[in-house]
N, C-alpha and C positions, 0 to 999 in steps of 0.2 A: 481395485482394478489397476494394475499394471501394465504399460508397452513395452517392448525389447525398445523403440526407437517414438521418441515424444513428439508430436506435429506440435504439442504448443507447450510455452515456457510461461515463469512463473520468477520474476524478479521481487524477492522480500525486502524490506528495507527495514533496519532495526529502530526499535525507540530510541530516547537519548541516551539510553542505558550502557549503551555497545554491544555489541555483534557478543551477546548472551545466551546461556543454553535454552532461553527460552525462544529464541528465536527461530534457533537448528531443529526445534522439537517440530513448531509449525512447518517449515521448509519439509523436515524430514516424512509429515504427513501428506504434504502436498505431493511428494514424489511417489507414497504409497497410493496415491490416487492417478496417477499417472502422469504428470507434468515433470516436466527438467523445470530443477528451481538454481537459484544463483542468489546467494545472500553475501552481498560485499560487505566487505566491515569498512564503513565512514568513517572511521575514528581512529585507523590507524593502531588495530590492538589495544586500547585505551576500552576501559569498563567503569559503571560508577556502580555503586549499590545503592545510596539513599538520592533524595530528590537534591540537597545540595553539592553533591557530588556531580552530581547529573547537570546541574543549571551550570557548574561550576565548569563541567567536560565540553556541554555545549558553548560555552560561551570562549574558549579557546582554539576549536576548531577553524581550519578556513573554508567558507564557504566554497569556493572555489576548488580545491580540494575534493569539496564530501561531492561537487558534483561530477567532477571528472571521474572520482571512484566507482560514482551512481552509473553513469555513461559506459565505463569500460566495461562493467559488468553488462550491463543492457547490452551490448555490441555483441558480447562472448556469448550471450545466453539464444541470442537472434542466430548468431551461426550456425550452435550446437542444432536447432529446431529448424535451421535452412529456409531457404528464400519462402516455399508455400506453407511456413508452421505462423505461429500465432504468439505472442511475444504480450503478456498482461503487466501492472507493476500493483505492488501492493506494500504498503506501510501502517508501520503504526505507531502512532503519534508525530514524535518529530518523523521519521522516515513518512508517514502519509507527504506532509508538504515536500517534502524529495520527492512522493509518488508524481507527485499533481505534475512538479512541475516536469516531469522527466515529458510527459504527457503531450505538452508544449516542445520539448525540445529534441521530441521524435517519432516523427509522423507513425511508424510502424508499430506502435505501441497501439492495442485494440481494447482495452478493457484498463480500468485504476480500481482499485479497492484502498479505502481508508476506513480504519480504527481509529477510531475516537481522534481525529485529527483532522485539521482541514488545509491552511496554507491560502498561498496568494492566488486570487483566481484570477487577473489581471492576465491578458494571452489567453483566455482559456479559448476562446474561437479559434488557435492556431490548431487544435484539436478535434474529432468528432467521438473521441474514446470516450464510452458510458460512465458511472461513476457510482460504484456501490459505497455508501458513507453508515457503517456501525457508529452510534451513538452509544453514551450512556446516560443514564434517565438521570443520574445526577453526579454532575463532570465542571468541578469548579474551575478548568484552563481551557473548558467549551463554553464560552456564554451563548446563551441560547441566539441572542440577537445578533450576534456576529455570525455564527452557524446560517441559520436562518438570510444572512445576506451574500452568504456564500453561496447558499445552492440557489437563490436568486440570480444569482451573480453569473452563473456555470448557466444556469435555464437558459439566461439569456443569450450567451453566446452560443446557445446551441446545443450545449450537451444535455443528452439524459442521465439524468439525477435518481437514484434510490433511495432514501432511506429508510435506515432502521433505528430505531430506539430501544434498546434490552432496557426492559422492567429492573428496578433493585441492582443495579449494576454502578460504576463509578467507571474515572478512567484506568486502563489498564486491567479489565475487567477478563481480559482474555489473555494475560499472560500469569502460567501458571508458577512464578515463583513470587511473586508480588501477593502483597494481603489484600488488594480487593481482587483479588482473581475469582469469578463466580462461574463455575462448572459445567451448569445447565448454561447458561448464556453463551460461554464460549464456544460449546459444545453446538450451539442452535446457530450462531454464527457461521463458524466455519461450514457448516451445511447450507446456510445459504451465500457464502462465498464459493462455494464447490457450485450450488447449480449457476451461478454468475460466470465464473471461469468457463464453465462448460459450454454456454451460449452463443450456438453460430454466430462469426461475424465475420463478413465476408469484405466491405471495402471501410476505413475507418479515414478515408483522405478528405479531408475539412472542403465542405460543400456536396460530397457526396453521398448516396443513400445509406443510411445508418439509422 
């Protein structure tokens, strides 16, 4: 389903890979389903292919940086959808922890979606945006007990928490150029990321009904 004109937007945020064609692929599904998407590249053109490349890309980057990039785009994407549209963030992996925290540092944000990624939940009461959280049933840079104290952590301040767990899956489970990329799961995913985005939400201002 497509609109000529999107009442809600759809900010992506890349793994630590860089703003990769796997990235544009989702983005680009996301827009066949009707949402204005916006996928800023954090990294400044900079791409890694393997995981040392990646630890090696993120750990050069300035925080400060990836977030004002995070922001500008969020600001551009809230325009294009106009003061009464709906404005979500979604990431995966490193980009989830850019999701979360975007979450906190902009009230107007109504919904986060996280792959296989979690971040600081410290602030999360600045927020009342819901939080879909895809897991992998086995994700050696998720340990369970840390997971597990994060949406503890979210509960408590307030937010409702989702999760999912894909069967047979790893991280990176849903990006199709990666070897643990698994079909059916991402495929089962993004279907329940679509009825998430879809889900009225009418005021998300921390203390209000939500």
């Amino acid at each position: 389903m497509t609109h000529d004109s999107p009442s809600a937007g759809v900010l992506v945020l890349h793994a630590w890979w860089g703003r990769t064609d796997d990235v544009r692929l989702f983005a680009a599904a996301l827009e066949a389903d009707g949402f204005a998407v916006a996928v800023p590249d954090l990294f400044g053109g900079r791409t890694a292919g393997t995981v040392d490349e990646a630890e090696r890309l993120v750990g050069s980057v300035d925080p400060a940086a990836v977030e004002a990039a995070a922001l500008a785009a969020l600001d551009a994407l809230r325009d294009r959808v106009g003061p009464a549209g709906r404005v979500a963030v979604l990431g995966f992996s490193y980009g989830a922890a850019v999701a979360l925290a975007l979450t906190r540092l902009r009230s107007e944000v109504t919904a986060a979606v996280l792959y296989y990624g979690t971040g600081d939940p410290s602030g999360a009461e600045a927020s009342r945006a819901p939080v879909l959280l895809h897991l992998a049933a086995d994700d050696p840079y998720e340990d369970p007990g840390w997971v597990a104290g994060f949406v503890s952590a979210l509960r408590t301040a307030g937010r409702t928490v989702t999760e999912r767990t894909w069967p047979a899956t790893g991280h990176w489970f849903a990006e199709p150029s990666r070897a643990a990329f698994v079909p059916d799961a991402a495929e089962a995913a993004y279907a329940v990321t679509l009825a998430f985005l879809r889900e009225p939400r009418t005021d998300m201002t921390p203390g209000g009904p939500g």
